[in-house]
C-alpha positions in Angstrom: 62.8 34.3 153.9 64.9 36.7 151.9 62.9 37.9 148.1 60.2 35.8 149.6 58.1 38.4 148.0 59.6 38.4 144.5 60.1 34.8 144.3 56.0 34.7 145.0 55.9 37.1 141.9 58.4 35.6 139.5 56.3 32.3 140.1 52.9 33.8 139.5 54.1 35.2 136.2 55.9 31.9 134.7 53.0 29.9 135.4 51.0 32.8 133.0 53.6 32.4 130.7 53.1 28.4 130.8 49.0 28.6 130.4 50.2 31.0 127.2 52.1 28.5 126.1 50.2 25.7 126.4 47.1 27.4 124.7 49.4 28.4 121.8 50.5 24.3 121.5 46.5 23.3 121.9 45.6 25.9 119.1 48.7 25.4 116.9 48.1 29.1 116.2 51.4 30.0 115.8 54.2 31.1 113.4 57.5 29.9 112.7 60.8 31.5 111.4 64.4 31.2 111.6 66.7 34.0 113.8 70.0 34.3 111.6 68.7 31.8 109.3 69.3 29.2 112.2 67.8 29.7 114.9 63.7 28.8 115.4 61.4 31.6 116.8 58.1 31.2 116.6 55.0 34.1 117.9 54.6 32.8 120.9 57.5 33.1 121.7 57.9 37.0 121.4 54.1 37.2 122.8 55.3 35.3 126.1 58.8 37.3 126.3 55.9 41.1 126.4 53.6 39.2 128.7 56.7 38.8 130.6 58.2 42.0 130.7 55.0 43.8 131.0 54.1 42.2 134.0 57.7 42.8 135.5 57.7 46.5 134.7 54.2 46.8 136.3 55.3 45.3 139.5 58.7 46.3 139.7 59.2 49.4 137.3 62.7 50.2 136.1 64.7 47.1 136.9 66.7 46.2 133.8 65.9 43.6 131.8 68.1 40.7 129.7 65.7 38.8 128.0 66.1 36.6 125.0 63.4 38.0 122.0 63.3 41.7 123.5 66.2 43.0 124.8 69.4 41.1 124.1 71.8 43.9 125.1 74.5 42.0 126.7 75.6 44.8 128.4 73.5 44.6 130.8 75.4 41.8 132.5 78.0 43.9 133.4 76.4 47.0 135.0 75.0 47.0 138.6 71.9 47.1 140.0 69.0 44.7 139.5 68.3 42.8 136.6 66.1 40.2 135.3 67.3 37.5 133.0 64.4 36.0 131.1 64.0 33.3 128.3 60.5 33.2 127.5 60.7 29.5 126.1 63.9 27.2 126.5 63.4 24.6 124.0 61.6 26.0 121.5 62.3 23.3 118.8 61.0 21.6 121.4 57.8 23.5 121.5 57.1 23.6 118.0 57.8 20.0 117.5 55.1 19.3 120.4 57.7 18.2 122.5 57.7 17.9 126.1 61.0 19.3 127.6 59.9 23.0 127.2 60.5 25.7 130.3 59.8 29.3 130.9 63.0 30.4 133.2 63.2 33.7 135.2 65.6 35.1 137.1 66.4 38.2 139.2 70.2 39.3 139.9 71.4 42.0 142.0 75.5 43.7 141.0 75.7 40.5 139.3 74.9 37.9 141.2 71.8 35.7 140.5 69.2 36.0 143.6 66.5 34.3 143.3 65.4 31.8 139.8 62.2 29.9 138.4 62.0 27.3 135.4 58.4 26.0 135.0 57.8 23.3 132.9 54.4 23.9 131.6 53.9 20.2 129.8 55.7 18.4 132.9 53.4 20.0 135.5 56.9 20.9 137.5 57.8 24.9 138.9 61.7 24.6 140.3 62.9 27.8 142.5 65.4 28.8 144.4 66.5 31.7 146.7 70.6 32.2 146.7 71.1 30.4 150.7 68.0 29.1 151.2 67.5 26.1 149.6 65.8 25.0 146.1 62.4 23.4 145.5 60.4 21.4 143.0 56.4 22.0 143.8 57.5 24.1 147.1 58.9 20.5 147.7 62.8 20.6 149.0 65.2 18.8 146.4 68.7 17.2 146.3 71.1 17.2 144.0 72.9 13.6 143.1 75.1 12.0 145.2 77.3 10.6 142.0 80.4 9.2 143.3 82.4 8.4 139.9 81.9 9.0 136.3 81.9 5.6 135.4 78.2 5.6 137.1 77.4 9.2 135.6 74.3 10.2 133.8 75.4 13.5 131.5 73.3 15.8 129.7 74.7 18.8 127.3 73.4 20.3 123.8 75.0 21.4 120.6 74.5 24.9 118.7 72.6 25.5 115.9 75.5 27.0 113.6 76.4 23.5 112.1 80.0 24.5 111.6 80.6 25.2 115.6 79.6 21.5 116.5 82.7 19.5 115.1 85.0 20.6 118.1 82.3 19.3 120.6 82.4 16.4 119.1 85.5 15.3 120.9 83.6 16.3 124.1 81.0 14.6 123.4 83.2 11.1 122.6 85.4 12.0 125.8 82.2 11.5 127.4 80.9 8.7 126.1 83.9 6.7 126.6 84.3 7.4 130.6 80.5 7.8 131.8 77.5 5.9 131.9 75.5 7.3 129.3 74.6 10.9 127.9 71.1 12.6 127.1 70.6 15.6 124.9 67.1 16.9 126.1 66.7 20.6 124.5 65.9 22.8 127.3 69.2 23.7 129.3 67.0 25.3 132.0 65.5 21.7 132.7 68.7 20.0 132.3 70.3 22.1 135.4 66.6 21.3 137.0 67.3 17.9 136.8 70.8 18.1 138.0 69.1 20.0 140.8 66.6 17.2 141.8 69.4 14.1 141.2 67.7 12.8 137.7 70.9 14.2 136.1 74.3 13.7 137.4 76.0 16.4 135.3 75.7 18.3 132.5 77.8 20.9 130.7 77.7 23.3 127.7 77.9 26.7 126.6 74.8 29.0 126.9 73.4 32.1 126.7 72.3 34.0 130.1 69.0 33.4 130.2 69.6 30.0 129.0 71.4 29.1 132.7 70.8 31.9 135.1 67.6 30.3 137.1 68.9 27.0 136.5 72.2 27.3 137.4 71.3 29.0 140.9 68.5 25.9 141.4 71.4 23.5 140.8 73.7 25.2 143.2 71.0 25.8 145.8 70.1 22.1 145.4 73.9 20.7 146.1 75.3 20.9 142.7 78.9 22.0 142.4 79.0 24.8 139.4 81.4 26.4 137.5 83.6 26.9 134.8 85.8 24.9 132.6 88.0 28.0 132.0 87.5 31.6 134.1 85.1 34.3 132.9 87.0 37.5 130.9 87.2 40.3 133.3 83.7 42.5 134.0 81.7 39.9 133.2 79.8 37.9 136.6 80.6 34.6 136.7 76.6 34.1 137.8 76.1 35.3 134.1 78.9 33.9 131.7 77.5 31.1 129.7 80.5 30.0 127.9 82.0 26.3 129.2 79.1 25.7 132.3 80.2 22.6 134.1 77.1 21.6 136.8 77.8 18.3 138.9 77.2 16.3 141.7 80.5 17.3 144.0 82.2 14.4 143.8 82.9 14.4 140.3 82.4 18.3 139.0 86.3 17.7 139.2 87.2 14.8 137.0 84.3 15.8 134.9 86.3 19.0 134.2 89.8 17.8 134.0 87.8 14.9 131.2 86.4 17.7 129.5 89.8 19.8 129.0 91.7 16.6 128.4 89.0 16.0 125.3 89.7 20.0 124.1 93.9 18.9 124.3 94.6 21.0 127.4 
């Protein structure tokens, strides 16, 4: 199995990075601020995102890394080579409000496409991975995607930034939504809401992310059965494996009209 090796590795270190983040929830031992005056951070956090790059540079020194607390540099998406995406803790309201959806999500590219991804969810006891052509697992378990036939039927999940003032166009999204599917969930870990996608609890889900929001996921989805994408086409330079902006994720049968709903709701 192609990365066999690596995948092994990226495994071993997000379940080090779930028991760190699980003692930090038992203890309640950490601190809380706000990115931008928006966006939560807490210590653990940062601690996790070193763990994680220290134990990445040990094992495989000088590969770039895109991570969210320690190195944001979003050039890195666009140069070649191999590169880790990294978000230490999706869902860290989540995690500070002792919630359960909560994931530590690695991935490895290579020139821009995504090889190999792990979420672990350390509160859900579940480790989804993937390998890009080989298939995508839940507990080394193969999983499915759904088989969702119409959006009448559809389960949807998406999220909503934390800048107040960039939620009102969504809204119509979000209504668009609501009016043609069966329901909608707003969990607050995008890594776990592509998992779920990936193993048929989900039937959809869309939103606009950062990289190391969706790298792992996305490629779990895909790897699973999931039909991903774009609502509208990446800018130029910039991998589609790694453009967060508009992510549709879908069972195949309706990643189409799920898209032509969603442009439909933003007046295309």
């Amino acid at each position: 199995m192609r990365h066999a090796p690596r995948l092994d590795t990226a495994i071993e270190i997000a379940h080090e990075a779930g028991r760190m983040i699980r003692d930090a929830r038992r203890h309640q031992d950490f601190e809380q601020r706000y990115k931008e005056g928006h966006e939560l951070v807490t210590d653990t956090d940062l601690a996790v995102d070193r763990h994680i790059a220290e134990r990445l540079e040990n094992t495989f020194p000088g590969e770039a890394r895109l991570t969210e607390e320690l190195s944001p540099e979003r050039d890195a998406i666009e140069q070649k080579g191999p590169l880790w995406v990294v978000d230490p803790i999706d869902g860290t309201v989540n995690f500070a409000h002792g919630l359960a959806h909560v994931a530590v999500s690695i991935a490895w590219c290579q020139d821009g496409q995504t090889q190999l991804g792990v979420v672990h969810a350390p509160f859900l006891g579940e480790t989804f991975s993937a390998i890009r052509g080989e298939g995508a697992w839940c507990n080394a378990e193969p999983i499915r995607a759904s088989r969702c036939a119409s959006l009448d039927k559809a389960l949807v999940a998406t999220g909503f930034p934390y800048r107040r003032e960039s939620r009102p166009p969504l809204m119509r999204r979000l209504q668009a939504v609501l009016g043609e599917c069966q329901d909608i969930r707003r969990n607050g870990s995008a890594a776990l809401d592509l998992c779920d996608v990936a193993c048929g609890r989900l039937d959809a889900y869309y939103e606009s992310v950062s990289p190391w929001d969706f790298a792992a996921g996305v490629l779990i989805a895909r790897e699973a059965g999931a039909r991903t994408g774009h609502l509208y086409s990446p800018p130029g330079g910039i991998p589609a494996d790694l453009y967060g902006e508009h992510i549709v994720v879908a069972s195949r049968a309706i990643h189409r009209p799920l898209c032509d709903l969603l442009k439909r709701a933003d007046g295309e």
